[in-house]
C-alpha positions, 0 to 999 in steps of 0.5 A, spaced: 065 363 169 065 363 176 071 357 177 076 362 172 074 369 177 076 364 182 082 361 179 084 369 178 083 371 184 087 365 187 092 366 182 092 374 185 093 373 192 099 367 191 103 373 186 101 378 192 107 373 197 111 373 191 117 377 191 118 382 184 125 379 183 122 372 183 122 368 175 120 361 178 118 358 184 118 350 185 112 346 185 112 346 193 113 353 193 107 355 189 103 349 193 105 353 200 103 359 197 096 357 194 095 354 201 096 362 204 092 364 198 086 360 200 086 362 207 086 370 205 081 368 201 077 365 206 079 371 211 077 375 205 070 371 205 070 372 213 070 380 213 065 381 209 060 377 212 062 381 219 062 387 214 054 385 214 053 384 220 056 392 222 051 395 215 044 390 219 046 393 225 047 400 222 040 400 218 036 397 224 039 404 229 037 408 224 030 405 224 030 406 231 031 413 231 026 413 225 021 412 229 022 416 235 022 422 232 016 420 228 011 424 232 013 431 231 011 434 224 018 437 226 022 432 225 019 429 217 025 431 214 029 428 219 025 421 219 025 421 212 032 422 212 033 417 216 029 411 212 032 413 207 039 412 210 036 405 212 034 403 207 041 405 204 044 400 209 039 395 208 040 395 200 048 393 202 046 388 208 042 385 202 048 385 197 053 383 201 049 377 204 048 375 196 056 374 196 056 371 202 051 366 201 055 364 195 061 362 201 060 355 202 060 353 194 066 358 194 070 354 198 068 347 195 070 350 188 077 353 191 077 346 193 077 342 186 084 341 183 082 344 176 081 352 179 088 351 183 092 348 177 088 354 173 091 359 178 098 357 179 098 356 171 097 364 170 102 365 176 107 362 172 104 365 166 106 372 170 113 370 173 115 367 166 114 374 161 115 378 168 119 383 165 114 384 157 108 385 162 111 391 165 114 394 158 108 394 155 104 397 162 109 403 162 108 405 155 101 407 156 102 410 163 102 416 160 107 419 165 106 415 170 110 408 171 108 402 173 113 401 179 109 407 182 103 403 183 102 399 189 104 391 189 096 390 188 096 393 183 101 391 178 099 385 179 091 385 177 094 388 171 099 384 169 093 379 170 089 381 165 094 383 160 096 375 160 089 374 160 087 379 154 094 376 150 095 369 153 089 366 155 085 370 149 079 373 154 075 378 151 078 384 152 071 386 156 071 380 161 079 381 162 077 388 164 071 387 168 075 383 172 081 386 174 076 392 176 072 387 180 079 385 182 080 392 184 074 393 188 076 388 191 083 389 193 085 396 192 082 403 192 078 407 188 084 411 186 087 404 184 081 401 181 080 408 175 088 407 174 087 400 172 081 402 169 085 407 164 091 403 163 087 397 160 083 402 156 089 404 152 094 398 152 087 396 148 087 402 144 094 402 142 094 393 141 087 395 136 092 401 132 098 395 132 094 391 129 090 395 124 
C-alpha cells in the first residue's frame, strides 16, 4: 500500500511540471522529471520536519505561560486554556514526527526501480486519455468546469479516475487517496471539491452500469 501511494504521489509531482497541452514525453524527459519529483518530494518531507519543530516550540511557551500564571486563582482559566492548547500542539508535534519518522524508509522506497516505473507508468496513463479524463470530470462538475480548478488539482483528480477506471483501485482507496493528496498539496476548498467530484462520477459510473 505504501509503495502504490508513493508511485502516486511521484506520479503527481511529475504531471504537476507537465505542460497541459503535453500527450507524451520521451523517457529522458520523464527521467528528468522524476529526478525533479523526487527532489520536491524530499523538500516535501523537509518541511514537515521544520513544521514540527515550529508545533514543539509552540507547546513548550504555551507550557511556560502555563506555569507562570499557575499561582493566581485568577488566572485557572487561562491555564487551563493554555495546557489545552499545548496539549493541542503536542498532539501535532506527535503526528507529525510519526510521518517523519517514516522519512529514511520513504527515500529508500522512492529509490527502488519498481515505485519509479509505477509512477511513470500512471503519468503515461494521464497524458495518453488526457482529454476522456477531463470529459468525464466536466460532466459532473455541476456548474463548474474542470479548467477552473487549480493545476493540482485536476491532477490528483485525473489520477484517481485512471486508478478507479484503469488500474481497477477500489473506489474507497482511489478517493481516500486523492483526498490524502489534497491535503497534502492543495486547500481545504480544493480538498471538498475533489471529495464531491469523485463521489458523483461514482454515483453516475454505478447508474451506467445499472
Amino acid at each position: 500500500m505504501q509503495t502504490r501511494s508513493l508511485s502516486r504521489e511521484l506520479a503527481l509531482l511529475v504531471l504537476s511540471q507537465c505542460a497541459e497541452r503535453d500527450r507524451s514525453l520521451s523517457l529522458d524527459s520523464l527521467e528528468a522529471l522524476l529526478q525533479k519529483a523526487l527532489e520536491s518530494l524530499m523538500q516535501h518531507w523537509r518541511e514537515v520536519l521544520d513544521r514540527c519543530a515550529a508545533d514543539l516550540e509552540k507547546a513548550q511557551q504555551s507550557l511556560l505561560d502555563s506555569e507562570l500564571q499557575e499561582g493566581s486563582k485568577a488566572a485557572v482559566m487561562p491555564v487551563r486554556d493554555h495546557l489545552r492548547e499545548s496539549l493541542s500542539n503536542a498532539e501535532q508535534v506527535l503526528n507529525g514526527l510519526s510521518a517523519s519518522l517514516e522519512l529514511p524508509r520513504l527515500l529508500a522506497l522512492a529509490d527502488q526501480e519498481m515505485v519509479q516505473k509505477e509512477a511513470m507508468r500512471r503519468v503515461q496513463l494521464v497524458l495518453d486519455a488526457r482529454a476522456s479524463l477531463d470529459d468525464q470530470l466536466d460532466g459532473v462538475m455541476e456548474g463548474w468546469r474542470l479548467s477552473r480548478l487549480p493545476r493540482i488539482d485536476r491532477d490528483i483528480l485525473r489520477l484517481a479516475v485512471v486508478d478507479l477506471q484503469t488500474m481497477k483501485t477500489p473506489a474507497s482507496v482511489a478517493c481516500s487517496e486523492a483526498v490524502e493528496l489534497a491535503n497534502r498539496y492543495s486547500d481545504e476548498q480544493g480538498r471538498r471539491m475533489i471529495n464531491g467530484v469523485l463521489r458523483r462520477l461514482q454515483n453516475a459510473s454505478s447508474q451506467a452500469v445499472s
